[in-house]
PDB file with SEQRES, HELIX, SHEET and CRYST1 records, atoms N, CA, C and O in Angstrom:
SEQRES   1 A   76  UNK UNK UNK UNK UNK UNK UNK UNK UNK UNK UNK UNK UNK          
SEQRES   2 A   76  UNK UNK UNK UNK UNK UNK UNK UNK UNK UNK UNK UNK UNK          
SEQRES   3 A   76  UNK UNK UNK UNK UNK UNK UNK UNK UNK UNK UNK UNK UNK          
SEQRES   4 A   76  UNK UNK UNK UNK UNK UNK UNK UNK UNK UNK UNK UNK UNK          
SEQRES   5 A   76  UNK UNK UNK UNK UNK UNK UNK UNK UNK UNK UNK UNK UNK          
SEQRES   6 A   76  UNK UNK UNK UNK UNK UNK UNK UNK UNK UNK UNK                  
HELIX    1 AA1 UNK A   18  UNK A   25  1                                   8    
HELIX    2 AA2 UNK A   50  UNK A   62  1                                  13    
HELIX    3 AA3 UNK A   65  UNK A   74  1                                  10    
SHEET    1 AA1 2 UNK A   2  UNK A   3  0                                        
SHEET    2 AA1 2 UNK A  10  UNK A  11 -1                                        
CRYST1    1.000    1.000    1.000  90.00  90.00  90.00 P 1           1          
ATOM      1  N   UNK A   1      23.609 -39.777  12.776  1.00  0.00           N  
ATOM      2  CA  UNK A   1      24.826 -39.051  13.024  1.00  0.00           C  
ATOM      3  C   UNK A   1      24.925 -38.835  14.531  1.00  0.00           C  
ATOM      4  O   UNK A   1      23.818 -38.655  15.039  1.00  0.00           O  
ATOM      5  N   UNK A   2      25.794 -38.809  15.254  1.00  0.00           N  
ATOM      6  CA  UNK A   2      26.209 -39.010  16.540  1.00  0.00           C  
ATOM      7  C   UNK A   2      27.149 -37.858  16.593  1.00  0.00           C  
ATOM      8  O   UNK A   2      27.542 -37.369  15.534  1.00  0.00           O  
ATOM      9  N   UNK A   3      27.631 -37.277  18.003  1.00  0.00           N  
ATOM     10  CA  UNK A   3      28.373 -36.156  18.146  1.00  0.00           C  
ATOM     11  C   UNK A   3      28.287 -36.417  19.303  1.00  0.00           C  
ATOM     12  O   UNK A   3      27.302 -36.714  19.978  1.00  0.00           O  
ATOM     13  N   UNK A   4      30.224 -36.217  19.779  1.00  0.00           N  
ATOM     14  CA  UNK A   4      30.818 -36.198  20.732  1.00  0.00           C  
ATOM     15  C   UNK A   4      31.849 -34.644  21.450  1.00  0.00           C  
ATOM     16  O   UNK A   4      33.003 -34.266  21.250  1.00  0.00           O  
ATOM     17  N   UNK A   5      30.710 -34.112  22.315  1.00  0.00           N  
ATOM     18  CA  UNK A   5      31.166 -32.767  22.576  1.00  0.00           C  
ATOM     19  C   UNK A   5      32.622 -32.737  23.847  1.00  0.00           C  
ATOM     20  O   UNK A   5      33.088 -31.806  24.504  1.00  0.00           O  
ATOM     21  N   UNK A   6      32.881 -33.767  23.789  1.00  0.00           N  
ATOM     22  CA  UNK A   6      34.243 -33.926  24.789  1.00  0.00           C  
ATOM     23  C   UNK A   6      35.093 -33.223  23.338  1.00  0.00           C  
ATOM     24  O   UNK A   6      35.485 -32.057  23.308  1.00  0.00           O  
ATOM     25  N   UNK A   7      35.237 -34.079  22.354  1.00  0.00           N  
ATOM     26  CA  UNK A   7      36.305 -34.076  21.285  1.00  0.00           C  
ATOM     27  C   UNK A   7      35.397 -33.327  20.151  1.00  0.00           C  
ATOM     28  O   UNK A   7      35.588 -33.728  19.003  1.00  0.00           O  
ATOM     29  N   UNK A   8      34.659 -32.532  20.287  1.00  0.00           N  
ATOM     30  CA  UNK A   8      34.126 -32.321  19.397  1.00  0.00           C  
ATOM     31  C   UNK A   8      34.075 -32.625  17.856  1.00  0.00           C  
ATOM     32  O   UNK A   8      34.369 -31.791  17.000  1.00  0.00           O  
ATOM     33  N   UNK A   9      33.687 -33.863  17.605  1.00  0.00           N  
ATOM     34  CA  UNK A   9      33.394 -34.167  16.624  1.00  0.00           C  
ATOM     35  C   UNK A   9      32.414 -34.754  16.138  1.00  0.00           C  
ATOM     36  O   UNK A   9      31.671 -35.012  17.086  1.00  0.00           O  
ATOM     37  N   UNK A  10      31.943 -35.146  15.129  1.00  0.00           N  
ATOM     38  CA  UNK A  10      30.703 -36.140  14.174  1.00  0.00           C  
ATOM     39  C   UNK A  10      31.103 -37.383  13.723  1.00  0.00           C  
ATOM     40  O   UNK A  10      32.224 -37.655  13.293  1.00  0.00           O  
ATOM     41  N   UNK A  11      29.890 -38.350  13.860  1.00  0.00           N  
ATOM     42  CA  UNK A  11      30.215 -39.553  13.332  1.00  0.00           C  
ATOM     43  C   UNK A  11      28.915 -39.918  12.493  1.00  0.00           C  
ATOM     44  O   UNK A  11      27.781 -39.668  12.902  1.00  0.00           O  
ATOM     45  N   UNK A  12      29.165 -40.477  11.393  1.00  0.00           N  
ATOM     46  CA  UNK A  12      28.175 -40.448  10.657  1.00  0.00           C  
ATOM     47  C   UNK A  12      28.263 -41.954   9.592  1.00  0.00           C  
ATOM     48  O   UNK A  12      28.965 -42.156   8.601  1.00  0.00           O  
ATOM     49  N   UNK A  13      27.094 -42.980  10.376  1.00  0.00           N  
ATOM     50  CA  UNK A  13      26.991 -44.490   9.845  1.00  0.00           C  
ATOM     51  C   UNK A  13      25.493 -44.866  10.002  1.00  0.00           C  
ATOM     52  O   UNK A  13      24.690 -44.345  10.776  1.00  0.00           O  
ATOM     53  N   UNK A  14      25.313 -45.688   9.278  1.00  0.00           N  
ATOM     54  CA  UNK A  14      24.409 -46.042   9.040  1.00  0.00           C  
ATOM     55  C   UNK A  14      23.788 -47.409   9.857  1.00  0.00           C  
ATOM     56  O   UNK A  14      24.529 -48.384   9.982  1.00  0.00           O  
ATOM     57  N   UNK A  15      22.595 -47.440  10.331  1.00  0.00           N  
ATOM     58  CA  UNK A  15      22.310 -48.709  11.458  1.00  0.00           C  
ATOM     59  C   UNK A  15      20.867 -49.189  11.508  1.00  0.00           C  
ATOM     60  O   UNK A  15      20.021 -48.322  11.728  1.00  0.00           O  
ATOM     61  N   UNK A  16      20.466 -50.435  11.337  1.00  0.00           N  
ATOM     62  CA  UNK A  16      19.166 -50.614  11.389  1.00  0.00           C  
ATOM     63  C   UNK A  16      18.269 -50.449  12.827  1.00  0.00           C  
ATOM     64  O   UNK A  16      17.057 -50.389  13.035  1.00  0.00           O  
ATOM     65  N   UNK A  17      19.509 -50.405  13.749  1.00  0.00           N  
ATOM     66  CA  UNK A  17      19.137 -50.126  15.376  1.00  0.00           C  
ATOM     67  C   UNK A  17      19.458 -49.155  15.997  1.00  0.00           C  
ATOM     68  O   UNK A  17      19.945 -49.326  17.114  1.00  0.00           O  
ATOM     69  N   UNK A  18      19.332 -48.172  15.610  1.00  0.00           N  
ATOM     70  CA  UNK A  18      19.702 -46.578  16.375  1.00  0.00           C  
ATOM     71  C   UNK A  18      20.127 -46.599  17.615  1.00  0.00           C  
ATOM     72  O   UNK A  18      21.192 -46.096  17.971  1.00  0.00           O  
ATOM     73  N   UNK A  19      19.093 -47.351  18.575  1.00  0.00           N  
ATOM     74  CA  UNK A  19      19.570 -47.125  19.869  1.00  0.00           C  
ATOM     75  C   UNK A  19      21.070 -48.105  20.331  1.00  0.00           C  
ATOM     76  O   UNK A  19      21.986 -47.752  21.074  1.00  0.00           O  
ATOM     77  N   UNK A  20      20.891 -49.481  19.551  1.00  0.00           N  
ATOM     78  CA  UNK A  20      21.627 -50.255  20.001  1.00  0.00           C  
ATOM     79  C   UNK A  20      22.896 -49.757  19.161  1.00  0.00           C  
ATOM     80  O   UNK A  20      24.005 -50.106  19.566  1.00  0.00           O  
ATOM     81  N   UNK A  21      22.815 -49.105  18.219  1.00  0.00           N  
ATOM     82  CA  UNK A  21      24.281 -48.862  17.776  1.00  0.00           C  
ATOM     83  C   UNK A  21      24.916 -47.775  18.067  1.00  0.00           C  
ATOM     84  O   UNK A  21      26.035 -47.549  17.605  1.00  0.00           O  
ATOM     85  N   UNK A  22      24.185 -46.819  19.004  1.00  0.00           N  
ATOM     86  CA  UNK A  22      24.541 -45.404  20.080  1.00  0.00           C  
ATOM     87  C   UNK A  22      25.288 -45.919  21.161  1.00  0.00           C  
ATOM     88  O   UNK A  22      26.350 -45.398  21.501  1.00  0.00           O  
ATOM     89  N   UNK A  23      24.725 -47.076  21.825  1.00  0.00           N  
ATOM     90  CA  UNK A  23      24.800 -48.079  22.913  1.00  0.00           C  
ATOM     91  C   UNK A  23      26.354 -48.639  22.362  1.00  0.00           C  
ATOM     92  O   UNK A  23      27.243 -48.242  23.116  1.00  0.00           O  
ATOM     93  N   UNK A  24      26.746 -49.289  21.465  1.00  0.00           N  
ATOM     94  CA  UNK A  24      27.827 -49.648  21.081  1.00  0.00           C  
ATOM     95  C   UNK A  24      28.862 -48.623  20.950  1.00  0.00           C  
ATOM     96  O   UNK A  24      29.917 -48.822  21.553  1.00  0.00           O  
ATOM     97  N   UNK A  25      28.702 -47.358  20.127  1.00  0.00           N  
ATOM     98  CA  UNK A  25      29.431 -46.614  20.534  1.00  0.00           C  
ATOM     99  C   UNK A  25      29.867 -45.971  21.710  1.00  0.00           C  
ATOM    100  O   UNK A  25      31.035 -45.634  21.909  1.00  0.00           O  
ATOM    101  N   UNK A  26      28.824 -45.782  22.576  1.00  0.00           N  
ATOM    102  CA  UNK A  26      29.652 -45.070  23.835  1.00  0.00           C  
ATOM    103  C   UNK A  26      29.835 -46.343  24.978  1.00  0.00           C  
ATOM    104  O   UNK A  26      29.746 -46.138  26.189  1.00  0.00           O  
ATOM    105  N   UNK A  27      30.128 -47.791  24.333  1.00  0.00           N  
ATOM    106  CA  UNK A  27      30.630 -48.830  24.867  1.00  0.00           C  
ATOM    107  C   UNK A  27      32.071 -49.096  24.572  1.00  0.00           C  
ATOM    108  O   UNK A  27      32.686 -50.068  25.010  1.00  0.00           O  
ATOM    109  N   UNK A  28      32.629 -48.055  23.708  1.00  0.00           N  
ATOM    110  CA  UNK A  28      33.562 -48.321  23.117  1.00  0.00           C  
ATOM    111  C   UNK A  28      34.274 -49.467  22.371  1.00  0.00           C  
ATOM    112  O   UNK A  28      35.438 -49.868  22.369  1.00  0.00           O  
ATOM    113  N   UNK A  29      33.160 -49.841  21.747  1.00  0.00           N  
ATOM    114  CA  UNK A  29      33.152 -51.284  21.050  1.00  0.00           C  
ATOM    115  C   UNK A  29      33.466 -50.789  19.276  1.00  0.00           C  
ATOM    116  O   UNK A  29      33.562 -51.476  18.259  1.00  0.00           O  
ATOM    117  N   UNK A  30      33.527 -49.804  19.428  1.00  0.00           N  
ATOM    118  CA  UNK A  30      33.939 -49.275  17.770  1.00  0.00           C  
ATOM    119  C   UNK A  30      35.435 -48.395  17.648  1.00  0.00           C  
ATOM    120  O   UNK A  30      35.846 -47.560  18.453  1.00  0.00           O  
ATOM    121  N   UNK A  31      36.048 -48.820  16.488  1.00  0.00           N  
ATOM    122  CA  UNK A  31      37.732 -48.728  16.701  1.00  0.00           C  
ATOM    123  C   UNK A  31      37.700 -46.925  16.109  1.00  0.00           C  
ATOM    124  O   UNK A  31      38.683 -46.222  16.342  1.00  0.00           O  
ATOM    125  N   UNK A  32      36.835 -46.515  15.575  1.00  0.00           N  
ATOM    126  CA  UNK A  32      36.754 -45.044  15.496  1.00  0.00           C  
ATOM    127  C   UNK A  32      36.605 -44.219  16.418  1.00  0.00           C  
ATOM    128  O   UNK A  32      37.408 -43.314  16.643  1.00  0.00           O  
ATOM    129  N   UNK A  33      35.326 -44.476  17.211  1.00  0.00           N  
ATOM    130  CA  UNK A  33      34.597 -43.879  18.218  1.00  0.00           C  
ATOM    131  C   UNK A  33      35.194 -44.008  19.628  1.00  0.00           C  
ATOM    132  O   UNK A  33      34.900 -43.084  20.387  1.00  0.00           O  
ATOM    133  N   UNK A  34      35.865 -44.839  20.049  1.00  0.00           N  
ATOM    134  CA  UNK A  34      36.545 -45.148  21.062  1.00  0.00           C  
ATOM    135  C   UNK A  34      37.157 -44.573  21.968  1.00  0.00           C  
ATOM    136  O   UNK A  34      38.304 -44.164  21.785  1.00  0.00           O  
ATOM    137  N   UNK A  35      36.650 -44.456  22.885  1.00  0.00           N  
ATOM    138  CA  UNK A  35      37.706 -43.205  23.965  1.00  0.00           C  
ATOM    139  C   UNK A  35      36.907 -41.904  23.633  1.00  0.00           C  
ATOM    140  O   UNK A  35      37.117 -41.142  24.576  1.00  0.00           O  
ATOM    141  N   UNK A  36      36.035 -41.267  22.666  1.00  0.00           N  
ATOM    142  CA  UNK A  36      36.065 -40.056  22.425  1.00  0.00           C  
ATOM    143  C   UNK A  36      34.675 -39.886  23.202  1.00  0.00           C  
ATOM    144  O   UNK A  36      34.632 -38.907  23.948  1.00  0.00           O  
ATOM    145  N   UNK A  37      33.997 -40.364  23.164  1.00  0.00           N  
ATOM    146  CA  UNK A  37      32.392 -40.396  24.211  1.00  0.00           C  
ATOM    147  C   UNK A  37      32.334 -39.241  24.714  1.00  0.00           C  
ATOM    148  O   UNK A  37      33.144 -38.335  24.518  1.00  0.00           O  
ATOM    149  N   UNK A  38      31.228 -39.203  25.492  1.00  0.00           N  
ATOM    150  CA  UNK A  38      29.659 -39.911  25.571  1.00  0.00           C  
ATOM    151  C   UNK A  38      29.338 -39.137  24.437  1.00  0.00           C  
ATOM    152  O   UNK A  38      29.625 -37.960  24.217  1.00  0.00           O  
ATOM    153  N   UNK A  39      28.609 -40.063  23.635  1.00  0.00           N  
ATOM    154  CA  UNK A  39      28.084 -39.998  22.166  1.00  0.00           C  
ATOM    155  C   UNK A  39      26.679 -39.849  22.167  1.00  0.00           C  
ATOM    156  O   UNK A  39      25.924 -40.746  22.545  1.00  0.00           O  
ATOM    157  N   UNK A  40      26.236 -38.551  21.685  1.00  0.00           N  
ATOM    158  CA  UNK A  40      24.428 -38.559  21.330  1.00  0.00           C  
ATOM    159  C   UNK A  40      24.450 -38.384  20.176  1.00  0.00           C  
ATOM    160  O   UNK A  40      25.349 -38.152  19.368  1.00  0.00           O  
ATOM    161  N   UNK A  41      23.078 -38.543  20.096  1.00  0.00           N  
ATOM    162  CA  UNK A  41      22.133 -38.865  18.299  1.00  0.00           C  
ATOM    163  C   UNK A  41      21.689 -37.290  18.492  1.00  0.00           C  
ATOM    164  O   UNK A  41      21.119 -36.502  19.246  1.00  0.00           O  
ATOM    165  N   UNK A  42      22.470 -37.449  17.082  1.00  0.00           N  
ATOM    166  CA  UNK A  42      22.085 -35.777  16.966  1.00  0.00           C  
ATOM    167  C   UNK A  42      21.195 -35.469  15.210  1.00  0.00           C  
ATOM    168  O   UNK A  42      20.587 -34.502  14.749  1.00  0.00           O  
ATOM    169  N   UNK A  43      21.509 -36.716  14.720  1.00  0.00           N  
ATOM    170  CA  UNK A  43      20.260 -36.599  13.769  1.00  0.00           C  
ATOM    171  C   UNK A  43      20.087 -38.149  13.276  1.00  0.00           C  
ATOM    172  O   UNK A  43      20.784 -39.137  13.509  1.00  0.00           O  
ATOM    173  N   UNK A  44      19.205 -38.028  12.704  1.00  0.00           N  
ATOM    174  CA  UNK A  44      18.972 -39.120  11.946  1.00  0.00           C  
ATOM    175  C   UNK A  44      17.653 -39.330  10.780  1.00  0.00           C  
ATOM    176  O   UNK A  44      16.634 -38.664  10.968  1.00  0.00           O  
ATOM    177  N   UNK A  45      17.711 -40.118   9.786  1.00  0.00           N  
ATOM    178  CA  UNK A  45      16.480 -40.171   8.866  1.00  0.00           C  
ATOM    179  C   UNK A  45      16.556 -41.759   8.161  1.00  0.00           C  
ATOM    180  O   UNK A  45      17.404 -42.293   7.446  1.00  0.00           O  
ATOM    181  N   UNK A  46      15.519 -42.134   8.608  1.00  0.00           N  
ATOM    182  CA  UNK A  46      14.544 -43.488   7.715  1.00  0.00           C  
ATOM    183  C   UNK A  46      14.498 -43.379   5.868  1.00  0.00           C  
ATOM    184  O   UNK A  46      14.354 -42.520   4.998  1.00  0.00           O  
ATOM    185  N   UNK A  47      14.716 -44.812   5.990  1.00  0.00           N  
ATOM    186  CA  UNK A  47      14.868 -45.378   4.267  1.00  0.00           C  
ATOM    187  C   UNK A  47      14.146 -46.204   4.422  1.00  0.00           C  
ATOM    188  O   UNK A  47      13.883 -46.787   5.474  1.00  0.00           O  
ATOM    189  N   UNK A  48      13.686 -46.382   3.290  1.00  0.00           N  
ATOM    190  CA  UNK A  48      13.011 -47.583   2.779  1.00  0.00           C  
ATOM    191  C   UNK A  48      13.664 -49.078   2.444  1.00  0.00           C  
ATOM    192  O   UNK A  48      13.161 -50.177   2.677  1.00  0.00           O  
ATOM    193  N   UNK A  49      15.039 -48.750   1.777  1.00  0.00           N  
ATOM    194  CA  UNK A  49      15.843 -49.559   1.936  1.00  0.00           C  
ATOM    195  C   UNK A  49      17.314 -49.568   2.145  1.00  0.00           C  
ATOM    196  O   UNK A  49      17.897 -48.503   1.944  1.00  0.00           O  
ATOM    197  N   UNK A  50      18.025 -50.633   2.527  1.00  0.00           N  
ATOM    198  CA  UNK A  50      19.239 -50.335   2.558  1.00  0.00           C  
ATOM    199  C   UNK A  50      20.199 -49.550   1.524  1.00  0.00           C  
ATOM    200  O   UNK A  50      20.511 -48.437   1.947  1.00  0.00           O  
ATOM    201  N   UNK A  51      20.468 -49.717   0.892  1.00  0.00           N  
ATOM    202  CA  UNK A  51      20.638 -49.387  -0.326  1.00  0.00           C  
ATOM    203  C   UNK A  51      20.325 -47.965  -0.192  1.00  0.00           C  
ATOM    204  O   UNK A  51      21.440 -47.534   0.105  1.00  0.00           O  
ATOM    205  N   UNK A  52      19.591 -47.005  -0.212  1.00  0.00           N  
ATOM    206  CA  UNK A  52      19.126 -45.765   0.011  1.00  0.00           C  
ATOM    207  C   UNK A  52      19.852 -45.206   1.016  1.00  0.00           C  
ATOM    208  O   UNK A  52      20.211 -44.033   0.921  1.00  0.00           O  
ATOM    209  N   UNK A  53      20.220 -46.115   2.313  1.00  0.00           N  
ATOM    210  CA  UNK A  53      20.732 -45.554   3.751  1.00  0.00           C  
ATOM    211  C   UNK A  53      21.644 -45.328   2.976  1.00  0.00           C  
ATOM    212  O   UNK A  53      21.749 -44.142   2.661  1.00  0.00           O  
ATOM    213  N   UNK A  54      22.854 -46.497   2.234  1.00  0.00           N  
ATOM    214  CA  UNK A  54      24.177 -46.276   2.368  1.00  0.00           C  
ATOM    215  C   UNK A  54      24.744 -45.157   1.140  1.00  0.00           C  
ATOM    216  O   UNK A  54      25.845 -44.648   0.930  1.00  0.00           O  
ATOM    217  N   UNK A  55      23.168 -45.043   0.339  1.00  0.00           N  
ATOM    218  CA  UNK A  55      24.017 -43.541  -0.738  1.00  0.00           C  
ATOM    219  C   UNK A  55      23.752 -42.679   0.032  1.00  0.00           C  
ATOM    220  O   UNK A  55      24.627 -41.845  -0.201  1.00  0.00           O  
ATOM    221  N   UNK A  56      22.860 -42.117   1.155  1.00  0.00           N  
ATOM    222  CA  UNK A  56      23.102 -41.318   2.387  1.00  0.00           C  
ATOM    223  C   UNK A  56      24.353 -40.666   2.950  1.00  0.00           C  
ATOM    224  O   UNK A  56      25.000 -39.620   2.988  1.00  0.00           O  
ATOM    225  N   UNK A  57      24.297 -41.903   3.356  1.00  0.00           N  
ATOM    226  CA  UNK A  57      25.248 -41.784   4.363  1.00  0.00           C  
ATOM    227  C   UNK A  57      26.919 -41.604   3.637  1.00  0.00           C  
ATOM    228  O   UNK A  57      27.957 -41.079   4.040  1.00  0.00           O  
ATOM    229  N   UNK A  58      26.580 -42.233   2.558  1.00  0.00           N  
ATOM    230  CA  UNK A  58      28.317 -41.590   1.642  1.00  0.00           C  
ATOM    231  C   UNK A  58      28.338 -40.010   1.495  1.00  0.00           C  
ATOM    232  O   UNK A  58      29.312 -39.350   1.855  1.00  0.00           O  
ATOM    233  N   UNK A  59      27.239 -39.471   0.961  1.00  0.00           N  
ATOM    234  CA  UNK A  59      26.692 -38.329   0.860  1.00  0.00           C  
ATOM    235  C   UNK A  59      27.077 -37.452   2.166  1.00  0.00           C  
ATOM    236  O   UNK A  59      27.844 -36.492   2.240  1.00  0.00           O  
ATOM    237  N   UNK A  60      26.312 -38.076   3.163  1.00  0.00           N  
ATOM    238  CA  UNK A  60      26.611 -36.764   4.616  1.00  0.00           C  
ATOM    239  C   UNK A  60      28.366 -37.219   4.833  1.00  0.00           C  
ATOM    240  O   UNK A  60      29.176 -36.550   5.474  1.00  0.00           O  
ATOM    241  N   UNK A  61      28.583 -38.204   4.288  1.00  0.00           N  
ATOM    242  CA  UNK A  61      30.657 -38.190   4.809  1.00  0.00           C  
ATOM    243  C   UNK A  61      30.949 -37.473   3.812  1.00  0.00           C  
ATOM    244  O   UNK A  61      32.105 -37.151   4.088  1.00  0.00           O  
ATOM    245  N   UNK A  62      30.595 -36.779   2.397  1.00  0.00           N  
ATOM    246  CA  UNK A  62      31.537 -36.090   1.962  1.00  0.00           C  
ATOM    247  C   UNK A  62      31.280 -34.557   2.752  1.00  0.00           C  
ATOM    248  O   UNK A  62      32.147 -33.699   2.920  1.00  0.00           O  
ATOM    249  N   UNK A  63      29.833 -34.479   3.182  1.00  0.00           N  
ATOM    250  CA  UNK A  63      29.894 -32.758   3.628  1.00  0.00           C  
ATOM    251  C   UNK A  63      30.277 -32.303   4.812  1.00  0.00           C  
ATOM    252  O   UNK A  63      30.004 -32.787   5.910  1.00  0.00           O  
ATOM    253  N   UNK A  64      31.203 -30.938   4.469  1.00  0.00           N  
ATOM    254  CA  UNK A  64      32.169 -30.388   5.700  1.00  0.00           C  
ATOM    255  C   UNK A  64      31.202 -29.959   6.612  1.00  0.00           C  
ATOM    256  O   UNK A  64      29.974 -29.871   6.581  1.00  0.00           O  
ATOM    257  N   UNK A  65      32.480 -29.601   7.816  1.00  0.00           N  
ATOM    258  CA  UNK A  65      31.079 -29.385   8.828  1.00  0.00           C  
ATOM    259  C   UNK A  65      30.193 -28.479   9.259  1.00  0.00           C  
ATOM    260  O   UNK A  65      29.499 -28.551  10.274  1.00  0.00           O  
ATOM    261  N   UNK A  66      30.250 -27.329   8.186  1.00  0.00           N  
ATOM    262  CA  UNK A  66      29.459 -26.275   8.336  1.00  0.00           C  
ATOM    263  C   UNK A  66      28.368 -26.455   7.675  1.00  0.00           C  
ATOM    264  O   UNK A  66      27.536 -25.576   7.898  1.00  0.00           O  
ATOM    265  N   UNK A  67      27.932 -27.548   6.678  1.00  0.00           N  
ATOM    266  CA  UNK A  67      26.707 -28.116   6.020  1.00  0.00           C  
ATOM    267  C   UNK A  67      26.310 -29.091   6.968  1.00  0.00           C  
ATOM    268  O   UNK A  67      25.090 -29.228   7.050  1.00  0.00           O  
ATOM    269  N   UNK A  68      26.966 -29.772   7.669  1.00  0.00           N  
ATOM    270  CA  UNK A  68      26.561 -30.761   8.871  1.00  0.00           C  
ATOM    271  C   UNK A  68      25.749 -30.284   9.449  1.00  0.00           C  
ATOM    272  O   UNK A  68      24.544 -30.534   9.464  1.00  0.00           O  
ATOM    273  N   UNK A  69      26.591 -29.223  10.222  1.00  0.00           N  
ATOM    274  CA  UNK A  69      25.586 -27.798  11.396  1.00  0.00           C  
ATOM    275  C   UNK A  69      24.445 -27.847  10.617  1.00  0.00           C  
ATOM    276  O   UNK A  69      23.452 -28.436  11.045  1.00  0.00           O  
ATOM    277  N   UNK A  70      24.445 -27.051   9.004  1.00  0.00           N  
ATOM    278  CA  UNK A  70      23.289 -26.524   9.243  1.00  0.00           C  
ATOM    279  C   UNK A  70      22.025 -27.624   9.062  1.00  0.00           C  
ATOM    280  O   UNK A  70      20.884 -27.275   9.365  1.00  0.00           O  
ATOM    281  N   UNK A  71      22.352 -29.228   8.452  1.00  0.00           N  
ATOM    282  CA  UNK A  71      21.573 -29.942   8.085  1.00  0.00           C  
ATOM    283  C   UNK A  71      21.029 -30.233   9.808  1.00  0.00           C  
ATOM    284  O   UNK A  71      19.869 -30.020  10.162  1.00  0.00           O  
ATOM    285  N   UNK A  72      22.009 -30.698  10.649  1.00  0.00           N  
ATOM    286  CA  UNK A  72      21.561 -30.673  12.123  1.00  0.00           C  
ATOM    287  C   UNK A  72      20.495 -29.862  12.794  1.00  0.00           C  
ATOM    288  O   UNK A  72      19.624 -30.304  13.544  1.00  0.00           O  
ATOM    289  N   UNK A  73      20.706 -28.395  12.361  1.00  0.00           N  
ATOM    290  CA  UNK A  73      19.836 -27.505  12.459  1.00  0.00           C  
ATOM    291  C   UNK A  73      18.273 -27.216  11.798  1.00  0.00           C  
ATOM    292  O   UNK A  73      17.377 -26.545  12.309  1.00  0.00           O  
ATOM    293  N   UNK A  74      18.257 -27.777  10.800  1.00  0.00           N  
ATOM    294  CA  UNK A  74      17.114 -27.856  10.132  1.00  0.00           C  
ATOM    295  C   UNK A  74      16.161 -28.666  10.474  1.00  0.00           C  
ATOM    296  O   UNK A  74      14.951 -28.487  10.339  1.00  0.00           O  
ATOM    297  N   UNK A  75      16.934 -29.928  11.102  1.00  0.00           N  
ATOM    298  CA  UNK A  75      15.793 -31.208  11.161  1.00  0.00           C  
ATOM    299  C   UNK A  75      15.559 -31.181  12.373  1.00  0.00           C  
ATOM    300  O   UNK A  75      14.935 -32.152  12.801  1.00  0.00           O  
ATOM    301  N   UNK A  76      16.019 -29.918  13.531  1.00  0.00           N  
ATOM    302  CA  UNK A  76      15.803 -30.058  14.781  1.00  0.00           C  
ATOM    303  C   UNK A  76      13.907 -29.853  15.282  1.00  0.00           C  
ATOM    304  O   UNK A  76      13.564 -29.965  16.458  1.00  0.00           O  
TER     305      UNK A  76                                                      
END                                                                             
């Protein structure tokens, strides 16, 4: 999950390259993320397999952002 404190918001996808797909976002190479930068990693967690990332990651897009905060907060 990534967070952009210009526009304050969250972005939340799934990537086998963390750094290189942080790197893409605040390259503005993504039609979501674009313009809203500079983008940091503000959490993240390892799967075993793909498949696992992407019921994740459906999971953290349905929760609002006061469960975001506090999941952010927990794993700090």
């Amino acid at each position: 999950m990534i967070y952009s404190k210009t526009f304050d918001i969250y972005y939340k996808g799934f990537s086998e390259d963390i750094a290189k797909r942080l790197l893409y976002h605040n390259e503005n190479r993504s039609q979501y993320t674009s313009n809203k930068g500079p983008w940091e990693l503000v959490y993240s967690k390892a799967f075993e397999t793909k498949k696992e990332a992407l019921i994740e990651e459906l999971r953290l897009k349905k929760l609002n952002r006061k469960s975001i905060e506090a999941l952010i907060k927990e794993h700090k």
